[in-house]
N, C-alpha and C positions, 0 to 999 in steps of 0.2 A: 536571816532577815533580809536576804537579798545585798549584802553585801560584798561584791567578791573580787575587793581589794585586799583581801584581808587575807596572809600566808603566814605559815608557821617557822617559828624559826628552829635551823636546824643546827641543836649545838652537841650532836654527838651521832657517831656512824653506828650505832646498833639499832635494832627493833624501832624504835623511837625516831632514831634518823629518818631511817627507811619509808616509816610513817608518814614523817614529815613534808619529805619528799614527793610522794603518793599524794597524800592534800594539795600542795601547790600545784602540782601536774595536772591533777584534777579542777581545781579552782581556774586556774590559765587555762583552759577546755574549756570551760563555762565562759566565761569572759568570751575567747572567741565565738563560742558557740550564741551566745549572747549578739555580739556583735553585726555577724553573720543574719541572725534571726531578725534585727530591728531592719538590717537592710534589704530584707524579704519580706516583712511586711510593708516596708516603705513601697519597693516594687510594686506587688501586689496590690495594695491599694490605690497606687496611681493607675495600674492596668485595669482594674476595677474603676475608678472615676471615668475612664477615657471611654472604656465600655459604655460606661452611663448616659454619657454624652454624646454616644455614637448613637445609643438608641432613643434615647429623647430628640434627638437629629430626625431621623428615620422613622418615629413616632408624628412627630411633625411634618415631616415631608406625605408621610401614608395620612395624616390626617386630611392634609391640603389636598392628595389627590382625591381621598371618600369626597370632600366637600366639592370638588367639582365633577367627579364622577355623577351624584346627586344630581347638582345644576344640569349638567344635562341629559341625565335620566329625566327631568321635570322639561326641560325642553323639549326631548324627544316625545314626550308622552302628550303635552300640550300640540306639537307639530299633526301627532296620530290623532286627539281627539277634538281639534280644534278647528274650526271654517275660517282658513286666515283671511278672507275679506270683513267680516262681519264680528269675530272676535267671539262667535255664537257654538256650542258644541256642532259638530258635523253629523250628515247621517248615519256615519256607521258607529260612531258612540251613541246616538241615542237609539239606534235597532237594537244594540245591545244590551243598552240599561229598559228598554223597554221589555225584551225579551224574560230579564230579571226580574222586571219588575212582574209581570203578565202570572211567572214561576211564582215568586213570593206567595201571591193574592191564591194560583191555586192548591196552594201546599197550606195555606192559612196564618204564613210567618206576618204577614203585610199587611195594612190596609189598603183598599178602595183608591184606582187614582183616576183621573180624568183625562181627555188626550184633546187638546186643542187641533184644528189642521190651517194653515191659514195660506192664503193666496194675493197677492196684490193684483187688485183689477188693472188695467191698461198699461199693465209696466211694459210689455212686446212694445206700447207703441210710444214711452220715452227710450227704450234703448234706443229705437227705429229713428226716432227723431231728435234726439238730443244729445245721442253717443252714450258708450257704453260705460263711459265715464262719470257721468250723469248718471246713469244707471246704477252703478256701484257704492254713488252717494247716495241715491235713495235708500239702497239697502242699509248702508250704514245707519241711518238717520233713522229706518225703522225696527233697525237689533237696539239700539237706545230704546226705542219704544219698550220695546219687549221687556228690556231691561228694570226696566222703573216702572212698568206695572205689573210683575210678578213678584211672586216670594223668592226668598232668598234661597228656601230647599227644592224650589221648581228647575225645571231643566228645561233652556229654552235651547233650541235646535234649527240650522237651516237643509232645509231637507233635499233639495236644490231647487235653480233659478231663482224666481223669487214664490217657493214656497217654503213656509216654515210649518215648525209641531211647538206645541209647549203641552209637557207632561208634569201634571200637578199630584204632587203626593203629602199628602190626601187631598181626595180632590175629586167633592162630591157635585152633584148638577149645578146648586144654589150656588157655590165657590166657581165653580166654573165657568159658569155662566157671567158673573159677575166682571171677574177678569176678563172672558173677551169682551165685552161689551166698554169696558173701559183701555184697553188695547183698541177698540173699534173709533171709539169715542176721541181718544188722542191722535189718531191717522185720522179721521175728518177735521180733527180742531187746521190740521199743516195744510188743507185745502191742498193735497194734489202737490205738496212739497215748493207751489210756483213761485213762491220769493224767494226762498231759496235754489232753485235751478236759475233766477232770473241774477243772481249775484253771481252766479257760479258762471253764467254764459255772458256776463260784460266785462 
């Protein structure tokens, strides 16, 4: 019953004795072996706990690096596909989503998409006469444009200087059309951006 305080008494040296003796010898084994055993499991599972704790350490610490590894995976890839003046995709990401896209349409995965090209008339002669400063706000002022009159699945792009693309998917004549002409519409409402450059240059 698991008790093994319990020894035999020994009240005679024959068979019986010998017995006796035998039991207790055996029972005091147990006991120590008993003993022995609680304080290797004690061990063992403190070396176990510490392990635990070394790797939820290490689980933590590897999580912290994924999470900023990430960060600047999404940095790096923003830096690659990004026109850091304008905040607008660059040319060589949209060559490339256009290229995909061009593939999609003639493999038949895709629909129909439209390509915008667009140019700012006499921007040469605000760099020339205003600085290039002036310049850069322009552009800014009209990636906003860009921004709030396309969709949200369009992909608007500075192709260089002041030429840009916007590729609309899907992105039929009637939609197209639409959109530039209301991009057209909000760059004549700024009149030539002059109230603005005229804060800009007092």
């Amino acid at each position: 019953k698991g008790n093994h305080k319990i020894r035999a008494k020994k009240e005679t040296a024959d068979e019986i004795g010998v017995l006796s003796e035998a039991f207790n010898s055996m029972a005091a084994t147990i006991v120590l072996h008993t003993e022995n055993l609680d304080e290797l499991v004690q061990d063992r599972t403190q070396v176990l706990t510490d392990l635990n704790y070394q790797i939820l350490s290490k689980n933590r610490e590897l999580g912290s690096m994924n999470e900023q590894l990430e960060e600047t995976n999404v940095k790096l890839h923003r830096l690659a596909t990004t026109d850091m003046l304008t905040g607008l995709y660059n040319r060589a990401e949209f060559v490339r989503v256009l290229e995909a896209s061009m593939n999609a349409v003639r493999l038949g995965d895709d629909q129909n998409f439209s390509l915008l090209f667009i140019d700012l008339d006499n921007f040469k002669y605000i760099n020339d006469n205003f600085s290039h400063e002036i310049g850069d706000f322009i552009l800014q002022e009209v990636a906003t444009i860009f921004r709030a009159s396309t969709r949200d699945g369009d992909m608007v792009a500075r192709y260089g200087g002041d030429e840009f693309v916007v590729l609309l998917k899907p992105g039929f004549y009637d939609l197209a059309k639409k959109i530039a002409e209301r991009i057209h519409t909000k760059i004549l409402e700024k009149d030539g951006y002059c109230k603005e450059i005229s804060k800009k240059l007092a």
